[in-house]
Each structure stands twice: as C-alpha cells, then as structure tokens.
N, C-alpha and C positions, 0 to 999 in steps of 0.2 A: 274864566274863559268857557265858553261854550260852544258843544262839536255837536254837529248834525249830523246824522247820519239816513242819507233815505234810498231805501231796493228798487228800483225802477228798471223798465225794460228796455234792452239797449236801443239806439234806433237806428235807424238805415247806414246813415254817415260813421256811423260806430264812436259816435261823441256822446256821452252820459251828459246831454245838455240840462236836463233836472237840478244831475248834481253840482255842477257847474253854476247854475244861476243862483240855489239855495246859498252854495258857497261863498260866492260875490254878494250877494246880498246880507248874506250874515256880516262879514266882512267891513261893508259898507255902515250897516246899523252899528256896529262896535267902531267906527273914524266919526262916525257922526256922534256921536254918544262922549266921544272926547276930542272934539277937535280942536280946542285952544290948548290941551296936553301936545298934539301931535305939530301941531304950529309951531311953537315955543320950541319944540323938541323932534327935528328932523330927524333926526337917525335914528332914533325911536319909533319913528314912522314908517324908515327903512325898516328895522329888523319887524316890525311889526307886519308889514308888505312882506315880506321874505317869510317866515314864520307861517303865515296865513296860506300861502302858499305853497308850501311847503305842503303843507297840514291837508290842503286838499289834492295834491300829487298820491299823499300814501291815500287817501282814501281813494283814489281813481286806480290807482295798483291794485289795491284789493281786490275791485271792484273786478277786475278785468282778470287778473287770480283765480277768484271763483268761480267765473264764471267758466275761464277755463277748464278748471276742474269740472266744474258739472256736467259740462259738454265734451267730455272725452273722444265723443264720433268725430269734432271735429278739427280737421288736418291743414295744414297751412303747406302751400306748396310752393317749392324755389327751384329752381334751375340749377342743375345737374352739378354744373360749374359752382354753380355759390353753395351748393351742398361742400363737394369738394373740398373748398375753401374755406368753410366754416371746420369740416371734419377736422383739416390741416394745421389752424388755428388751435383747434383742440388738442390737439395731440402735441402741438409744440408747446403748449402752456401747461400741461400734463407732467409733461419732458423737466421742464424748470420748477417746477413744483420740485418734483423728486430730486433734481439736482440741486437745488436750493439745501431740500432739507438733510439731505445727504453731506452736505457742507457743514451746515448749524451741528448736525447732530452725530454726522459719521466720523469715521477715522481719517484723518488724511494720508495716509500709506498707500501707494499704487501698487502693492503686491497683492498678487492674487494668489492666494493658498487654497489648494482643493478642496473641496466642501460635499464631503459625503460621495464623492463622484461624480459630482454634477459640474462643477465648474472645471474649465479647462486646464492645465499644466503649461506654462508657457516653456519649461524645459524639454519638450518634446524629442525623442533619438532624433537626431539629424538626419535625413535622406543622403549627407555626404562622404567620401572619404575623409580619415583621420589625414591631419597633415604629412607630407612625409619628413618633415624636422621634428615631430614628436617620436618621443620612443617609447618604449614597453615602461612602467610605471615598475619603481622601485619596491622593492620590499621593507620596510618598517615592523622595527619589532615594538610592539606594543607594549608599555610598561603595566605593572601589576596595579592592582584597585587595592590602596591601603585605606581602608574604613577612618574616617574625622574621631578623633577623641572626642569625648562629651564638651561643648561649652565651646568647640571652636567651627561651629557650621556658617560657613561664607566668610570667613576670617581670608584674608590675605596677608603677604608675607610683609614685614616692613622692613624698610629701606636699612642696608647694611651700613651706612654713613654717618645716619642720626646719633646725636651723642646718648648717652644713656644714662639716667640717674639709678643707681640702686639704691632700695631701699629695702634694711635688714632688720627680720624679722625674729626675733630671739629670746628665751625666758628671764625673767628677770633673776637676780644672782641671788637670789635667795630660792628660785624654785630650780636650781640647775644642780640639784641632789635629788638623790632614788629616794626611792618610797619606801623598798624594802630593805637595804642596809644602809643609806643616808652617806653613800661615796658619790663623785662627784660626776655628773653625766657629761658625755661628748655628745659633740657633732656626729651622728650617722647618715645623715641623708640633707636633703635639699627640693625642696619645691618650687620653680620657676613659675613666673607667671609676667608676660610681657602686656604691658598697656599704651597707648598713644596717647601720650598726654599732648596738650595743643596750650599753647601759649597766646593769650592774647595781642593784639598787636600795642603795640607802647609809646608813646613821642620822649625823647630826653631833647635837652638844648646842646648841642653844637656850639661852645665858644671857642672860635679863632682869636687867639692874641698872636700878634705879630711884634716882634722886637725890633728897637731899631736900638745899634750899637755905634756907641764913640769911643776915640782914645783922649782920655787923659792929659796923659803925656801930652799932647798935640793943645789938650786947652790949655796946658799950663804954660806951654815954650813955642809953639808950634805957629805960623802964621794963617795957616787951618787948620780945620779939623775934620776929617775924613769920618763919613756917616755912611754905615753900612745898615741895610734893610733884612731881614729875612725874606725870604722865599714864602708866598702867599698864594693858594690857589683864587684865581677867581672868580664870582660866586654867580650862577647861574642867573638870578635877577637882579642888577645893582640897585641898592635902596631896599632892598626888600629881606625877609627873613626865613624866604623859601630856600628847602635844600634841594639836592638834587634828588634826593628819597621822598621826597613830601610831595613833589611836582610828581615822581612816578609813581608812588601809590595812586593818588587822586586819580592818575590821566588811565591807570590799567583798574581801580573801582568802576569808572565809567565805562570805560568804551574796552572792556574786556571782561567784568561781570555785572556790568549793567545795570549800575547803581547811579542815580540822574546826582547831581549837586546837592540838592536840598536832603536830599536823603544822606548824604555823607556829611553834611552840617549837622544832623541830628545825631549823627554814631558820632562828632569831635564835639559835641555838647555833652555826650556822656559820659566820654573821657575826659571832660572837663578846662577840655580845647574851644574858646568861641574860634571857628574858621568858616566867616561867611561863603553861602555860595557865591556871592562877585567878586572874594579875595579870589578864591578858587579857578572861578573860569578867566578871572586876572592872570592869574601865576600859568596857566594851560594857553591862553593868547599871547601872551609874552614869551612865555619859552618855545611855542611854535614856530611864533614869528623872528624870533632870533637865532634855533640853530636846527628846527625838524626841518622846515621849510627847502632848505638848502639840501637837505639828506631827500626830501622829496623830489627834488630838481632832478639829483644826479642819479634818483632811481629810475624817473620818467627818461632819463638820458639811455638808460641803455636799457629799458623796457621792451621802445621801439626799434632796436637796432636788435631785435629777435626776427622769426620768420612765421613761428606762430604765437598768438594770441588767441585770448577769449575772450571778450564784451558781455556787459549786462548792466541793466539800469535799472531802478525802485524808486517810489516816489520818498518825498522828503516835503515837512511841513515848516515853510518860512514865517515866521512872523509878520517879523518889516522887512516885505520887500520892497521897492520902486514901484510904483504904478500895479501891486498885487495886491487884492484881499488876504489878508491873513487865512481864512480858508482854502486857499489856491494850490494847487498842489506844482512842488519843483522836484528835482529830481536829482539821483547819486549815479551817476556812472562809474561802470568798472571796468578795469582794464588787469589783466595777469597774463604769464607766460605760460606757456604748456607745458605738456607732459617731458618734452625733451629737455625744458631748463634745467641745467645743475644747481642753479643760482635763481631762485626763484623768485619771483617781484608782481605783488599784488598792489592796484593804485587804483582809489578812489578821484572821483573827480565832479565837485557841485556844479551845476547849469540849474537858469532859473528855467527851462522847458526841456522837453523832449527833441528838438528840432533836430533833422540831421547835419546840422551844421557842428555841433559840439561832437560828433566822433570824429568828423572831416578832421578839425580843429587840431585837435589833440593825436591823431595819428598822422600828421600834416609828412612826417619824417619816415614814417614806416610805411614796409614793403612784403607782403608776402600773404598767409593764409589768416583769415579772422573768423573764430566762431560764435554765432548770434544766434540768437534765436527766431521766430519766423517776423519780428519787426522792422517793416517796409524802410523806415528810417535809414538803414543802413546801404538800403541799396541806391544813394547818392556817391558811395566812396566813391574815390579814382579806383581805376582800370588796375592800378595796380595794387588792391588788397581782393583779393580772393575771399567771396564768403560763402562758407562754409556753414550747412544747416545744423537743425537740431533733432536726431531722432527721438530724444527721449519727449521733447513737446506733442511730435505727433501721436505716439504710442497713449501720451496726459488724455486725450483729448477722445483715444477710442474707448481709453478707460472710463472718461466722465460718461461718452454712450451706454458702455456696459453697464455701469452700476445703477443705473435708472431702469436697468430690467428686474425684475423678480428672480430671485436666484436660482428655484428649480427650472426658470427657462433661459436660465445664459450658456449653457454648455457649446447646443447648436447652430448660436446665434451668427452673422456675420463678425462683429465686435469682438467676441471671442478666439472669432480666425484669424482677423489681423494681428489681436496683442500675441495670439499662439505665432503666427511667423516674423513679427518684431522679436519676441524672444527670440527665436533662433539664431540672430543677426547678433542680439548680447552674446547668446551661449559660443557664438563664433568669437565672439571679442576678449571671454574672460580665457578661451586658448589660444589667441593669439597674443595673450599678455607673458606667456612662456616662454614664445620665443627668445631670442637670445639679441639684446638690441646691437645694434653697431650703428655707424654714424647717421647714415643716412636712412636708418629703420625699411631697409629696403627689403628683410624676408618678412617684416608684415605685412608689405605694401604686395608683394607677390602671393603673400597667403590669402589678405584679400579679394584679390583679382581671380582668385582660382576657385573661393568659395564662397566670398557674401556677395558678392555680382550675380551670382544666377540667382541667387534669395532673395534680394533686393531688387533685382529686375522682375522676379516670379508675383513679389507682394506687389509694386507700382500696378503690373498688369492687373495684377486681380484688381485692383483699385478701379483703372478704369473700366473693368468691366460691372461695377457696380452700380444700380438706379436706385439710390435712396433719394426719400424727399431732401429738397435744397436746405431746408429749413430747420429737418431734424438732428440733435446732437450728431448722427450717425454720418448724416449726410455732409453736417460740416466737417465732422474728422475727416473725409474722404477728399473735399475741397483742398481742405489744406494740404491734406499729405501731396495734391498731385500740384499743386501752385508751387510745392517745397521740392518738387525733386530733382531740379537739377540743383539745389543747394546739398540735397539730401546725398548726390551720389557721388561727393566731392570728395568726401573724407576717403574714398577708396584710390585717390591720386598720389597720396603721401603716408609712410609708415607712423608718420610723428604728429597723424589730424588721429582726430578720435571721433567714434559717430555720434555722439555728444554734446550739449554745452552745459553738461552737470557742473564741470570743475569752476566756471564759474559761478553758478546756482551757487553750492558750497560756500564762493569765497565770499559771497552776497551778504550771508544769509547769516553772520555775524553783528551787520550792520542793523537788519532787518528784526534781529533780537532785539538788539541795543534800541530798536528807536519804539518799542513797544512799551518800554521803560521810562525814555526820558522824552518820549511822546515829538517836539518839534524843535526845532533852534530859533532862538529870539531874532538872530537878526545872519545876514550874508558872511559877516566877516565869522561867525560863532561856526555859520556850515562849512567852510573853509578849512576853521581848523579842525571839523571833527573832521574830514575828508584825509586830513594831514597827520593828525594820531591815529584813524584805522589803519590806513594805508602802512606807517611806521610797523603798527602792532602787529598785523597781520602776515606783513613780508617777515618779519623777526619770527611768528609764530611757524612761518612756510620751512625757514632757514633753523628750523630745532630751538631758538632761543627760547628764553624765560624772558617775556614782555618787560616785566617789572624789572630786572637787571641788567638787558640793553638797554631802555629811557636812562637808568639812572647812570649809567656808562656815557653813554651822548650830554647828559647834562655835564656833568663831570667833567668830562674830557675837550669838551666842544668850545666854553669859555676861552681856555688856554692855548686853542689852534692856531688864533685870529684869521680865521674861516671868509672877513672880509678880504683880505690881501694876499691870503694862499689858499684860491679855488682847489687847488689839489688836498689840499689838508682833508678834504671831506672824505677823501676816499680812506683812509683809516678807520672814518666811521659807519661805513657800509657792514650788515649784517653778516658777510661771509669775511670781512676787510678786518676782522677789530683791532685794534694794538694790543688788547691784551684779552682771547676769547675766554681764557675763565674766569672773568670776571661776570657772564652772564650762563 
C-alpha cells in the first residue's frame, strides 16, 4: 500500500482539492491495477472503498490540525447562545465523567465525614427546641478498662450452649515422679484454653421401615385377619429421596448465602455425593410448589390488610421468556410491612416489566399509606393508597452533585447546604425514635409537626429559590426534590410513616446479593419460585427465626396437614403461628 502525502495551500472554499484528487487518483490506480480481484470479490471492494477513505479523512484532519496550530491569530466566532450551549454541554459531560469514575472507582457509602474542616457536618446543633417529652439524660456509671491477656485480641465470647469436648493434657506415669526425691507428683494447677472447633457439614441415609402387623391367632381360626400399619410420617417429595433437611440446606445455600446450584454440585461431589443441579432445582420446584406456595398466599393475605407498606423493584434476568430476548431485563417487586408491624411480612413478587399495572394488581385489596421511591409508575394507584416519598433518594442525588466537586471546594457549596439541612430532618428522626410509641404513634406525629415542618418547609423553599443549570447534576437534584414534595411531606401526617424507603432498600437488597451470584433464572416458573423462597426466608429472618430450621419445620410438618382440604392448617405454619417454635 502506498500513502501520499502533499503540503499545499488551502484555498478559498477551504477544501484541500490537491489532496483530494492525489487521493482519488491513487485510489483509482490501485481498483485499476486489480480489478478482476475486486470483481470476483465485492466486499473486498467495500472494505477496500472504506479503508481508502478512511486513510484520506486522517490525512485531511491533520491537515486542518496543523494548520490550525500554526495560525493561532486565527479565531472562529459563534453566537453568544451556542457559546452558551457549547459551555453547558461541557460542563455536563465533565459532571459524568467524574460521576462515572467516582462509581468505578469510589466508595459507595453517602456518609460524609469531615475532612480536615473542609467538608460540611451534616449533624449540625439544631436551631430548635429539645422536645418537651425528652428528659434530662441519665447517669451511667462506666465500667473499668481490664487490659486483653496476651493471645486473645478481638476474641469474642462463645456461645454458653455449645457442647464441649475436653481434652486432657497430662504426664505420662512414668514421668509423674520428682526429680529430686522420686515420690509421686499431684495435680497443682490447670491451664485452660478454649477453641471453636467447627464440624463439617455430613449426609447419613435416613431409612424409614414401617411395620405392618397380624395376628396369628386370627390366621390360624379366624375368618379374618386384622392388619395393623405403623404410623409413617410423609415424605416431602413422593418418589424421591429428598428430606426435609436436604431441601432446606440447598434452598438457605442459595438464596441465603448465595451459592448458585452448580456451585453446591461441586461441594456434594467432594463429599462424594453426585447431586445434580436439576435434582436440586427439582426438589426446590416441587417443594415450593407443593407446600411454600400456600404459606406465601396466606402471608400476601394479611400483608395487605396492614395500613402501611413499603414498595420496591430490581431488575431480574430471564432466559426464556415469551416473546423476550434473553438479554431483556424483568423485574422483582417488593412488597413489606412497616415499622408498626408486630408480625412482620416481607414479599417478593416476578413481573415480566415494570408497568404500573403489577403494583395496581397485587395491592388490588389494600388500603392506606405506601412508601416508593420517586418512580412515576406508582402514581396509577387508586385514590385509596397514599404515596408516600423518599427523602433518603433526594438527599442520593445532592450527594452524587457534591462528590463531583473537589473536596477543598465543597464546604461552601450549595450541595453542601442541602445534605447539611437533610441531616437535620434525620437528626430529628433518630429523637423522635425515643419517644414512647402507643397505638396510634400519635406523640411522634405531634413531635413532627412541631419541628421538621418548619425544616422541611425551610429546605423546599431554599430549593426553589435556587437557578442551577437544568442539566447539571445540581440542577437535577433540585428538580426532583421539588417534583417530590408533596410526596416528600407526607410522612409528617402519620406517627407510623417514616421519611424513608430505606426499610425497603434493605429488604431488597438480599435478593440483589443473591442475583450477583447466580447471575439470571432459566426460565418464569424458576423466577417464581425464587420470589417464593426469598419471600419465606426473609419474613422468617424479620420474625428472629433460623431460615434453615423454619424450611425444614414446613417441610416436615406440611405433608401431614393435608393443607389441600384444611386451608386453615397453614396457619400453624406461619413464622410467628409455629406448632412447635423451638424447633427453629
């Protein structure tokens, strides 16, 4: 291949027509020189047309490069407005640059800790009075500093329960005589030393024999013979060799520490178990399908017969869906009780979109306050769900502005102001958490109204008194918070709203582990039922249980209800309901 290259002087029209015709000309000599290759072989023709092309674009850049450079006097002039908008352009692609890298590369934590004195304190003294339901703070007498013996630095204490092996340590009997008169040594002393030994996990087989019994008597004289059965629990899967422990290890490996199938095929191949992953997600679809399924029904039953709720959705990657690419993103909806529940119930729920039809759907029964975050979707509900914002997304969102400044200039920024008077609104909230609740949480509802209402009305104002560009991270956090406030100034109607939707972020954000792990589900019915074992795991986790010993309780126990013909029988196996709670 050969490049030309030739300096010529530009001309009037500012088209390098020299280089231009050398270019096409070379071009043309090199299609001439092979044109029964470029015949035979079109697209060889293309990339070779493409190529050529190409080749003389960078030389016409350069061209125009240099010349730039050398002619520095001269200035190219635009109108005031596309200046403007060129600048604006700049500075927002500036903005995501550093937000970008700040993602790849920073911490994800939104605390802001002082730095040198430059960055702001969002705990700032409050401008307000103390409540008058607080009182003067207690005296605490502060226990003594007893110094760690050597050997036990960050030792914690271990559980008083655990059984304990001893093992003793002692001379053999031929060296348990002195040295100096050769009589016979005691025991004087003792040295302890406690260890955590950990046990691997083990499989044994489980054989049920069942007896069946006759009399005798009855076959030797008898015109029958009476046949009695033993008593037989039974077995979680019919046909199968799943117990009710094998089904709960599996289902809390996965979707509690977030080990996919394949991975737990490989730990029962080295314990010298073949247990393929499609036994596995067999024995986890069947046992769903036969007795969680129903526990999931009757938690969704009185879910929505609460008054508050919290919502939230994450996507989720389907395989085989209906009329989807496998690259298509579906989605986990969440659904939990607030802070007022005794009885607490967290519930997952698949849709193949976002639409607002799937929260409509699913809260079809319920009535009262729902907290979301700022996704339009939800403002389809009926009239009768109350939504309820999120301040912790607005405050996300002044933070992403702040950290795209340079740190010795965020102290006196605007961004800085608002996360400083968002704090304030917390620092109100973790003393209104003192208070003393009663039914209807009606002195926090009055503690609010007396002091984060002038805060909250103080920061909206400041808001709109703000002109940032439309475009700028700054500008959007300001957008949103004023689109959000009458969602935002909801939570001060009810003692038992919170100005939040962390508690759901939280209950989320177990699933959002898990799927990091086992990456997408194969197919609808697979999303289904991980919706049906988080939702299990999770409520059991809310309600103090051990995941692994409520499953194996419901398998256990759930067979022998006949859960088909006494809808009531479920409620025995409700997380707060058990027949027998120490068993989990």
């Amino acid at each position: 291949m050969v490049t030309a290259f030739v300096s010529v002087r530009e001309m009037p029209n500012g088209v390098n027509t020299l280089g231009l015709s050398i270019s096409l000309a070379l071009l043309w000599k090199l299609l001439c020189r092979n044109l029964s290759f470029c015949v035979t072989n079109p697209q060889t023709l293309i990339r070779l047309i493409t190529a050529k092309t190409l080749e003389f674009m960078r030389v016409l850049w350069y061209n125009c490069l240099m010349k730039s450079i050398t002619k520095a006097e001269e200035t190219i002039t635009v109108s005031k407005a596309e200046y403007e908008s060129l600048k604006a352009q700049v500075a927002w692609l500036m903005e995501q640059l550093k937000l970008s890298k700040r993602q790849q590369f920073g911490t994800s934590s939104e605390k802001n800790k002082p730095d040198d004195g430059e960055q702001v304190s969002l705990w700032d003294e409050l401008p307000i009075e103390p409540c008058a339901e607080s009182s003067e703070p207690e005296l605490k007498e502060i226990k003594a500093y007893r110094r760690r013996k050597a050997g036990q630095v960050g030792m914690s204490k271990l559980p008083a329960d655990l059984p304990v092996e001893v093992i003793e340590h002692e001379l053999a009997p031929e060296e348990k005589t002195c040295r100096e008169c050769g009589k016979a040594l005691h025991t004087m002393g003792r040295d302890v030393r406690d260890e955590l030994k950990l046990v691997p996990a083990h499989a044994v087989i489980l054989r049920h024999v069942r007896h069946t019994y006759a009399c005798r008597c009855c076959e030797k004289n008898g015109i029958s013979v009476p046949i009695v059965r033993a008593a037989m629990p039974n077995p979680v899967i019919k046909g199968s060799f799943a117990s009710p422990e094998a089904i709960a290890h599996i289902a809390c490996e996965k979707f509690v520490m977030g080990s996919p199938l394949y991975r737990q095929e490989q730990d029962w191949q080295r314990k010298g178990i073949d247990l393929s992953r499609q036994l596995m997600g067999s024995w986890l679809s069947r046992a769903t399908q036969d007795w969680l399924s129903q526990i999931y029904s009757a938690l969704k039953e009185r879910l929505v017969g609460h008054q508050v709720l919290h919502a939230d959705e994450t996507t989720l990657q389907v395989l085989n869906e209906p009329g989807k690419t496998p690259q298509s993103k579906s989605y986990i909806w969440l659904y939990r009780t607030g802070s007022d529940a005794n009885r607490p119930i967290v519930l997952y729920d698949y849709q193949a979109s976002r639409a607002a039809r799937h929260p409509e759907e699913f809260l079809r029964d319920f009535s009262g306050f729902l907290h979301v975050d700022g996704y339009e979707g939800y403002r389809g509900l009926p009239e009768s769900i109350t939504i309820v914002g999120c301040m912790a997304h607005v405050r996300r969102k002044f933070d992403e502005a702040l950290k795209i400044i340079p740190k010795p200039a965020r102290a006196d920024t605007p961004e800085a102001e608002a996360i400083r008077q968002i704090g304030q609104l917390y620092k109100l909230e973790e003393e209104f958490r003192k208070l003393p609740d009663d039914d209807n949480f009606e002195a926090r509802r009055q503690a609010r109204e007396q002091h984060s209402r002038p805060l909250l009305d103080a920061f909206l104002g400041w808001c709109e008194r703000q002109s940032p560009r439309p475009k700028s991270h700054f500008g959007q956090a300001v957008s949103y918070a004023l689109k959000q406030r009458f969602r935002l100034e909801r939570y001060l109607l009810d003692g038992r709203l919170e100005i939040d939707n962390n508690r759901a972020e939280r209950s989320i954000k177990p699933f959002v582990i898990g799927r990091k792990n086992w990456l997408f589900c194969n197919s609808q019915g697979g999303a289904n039922v991980s919706t049906v074992l988080y939702s299990i795991i999770e409520t059991a986790k809310e309600n103090h249980l051990n995941p692994f010993g409520y499953l194996a309780f419901v398998f256990r126990n759930a067979p022998n209800l006949d859960l088909m013909h006494n809808p009531d029988a479920v409620e025995g196996l409700l997380p707060w309901n058990l027949i027998s709670p120490t068993a989990c």
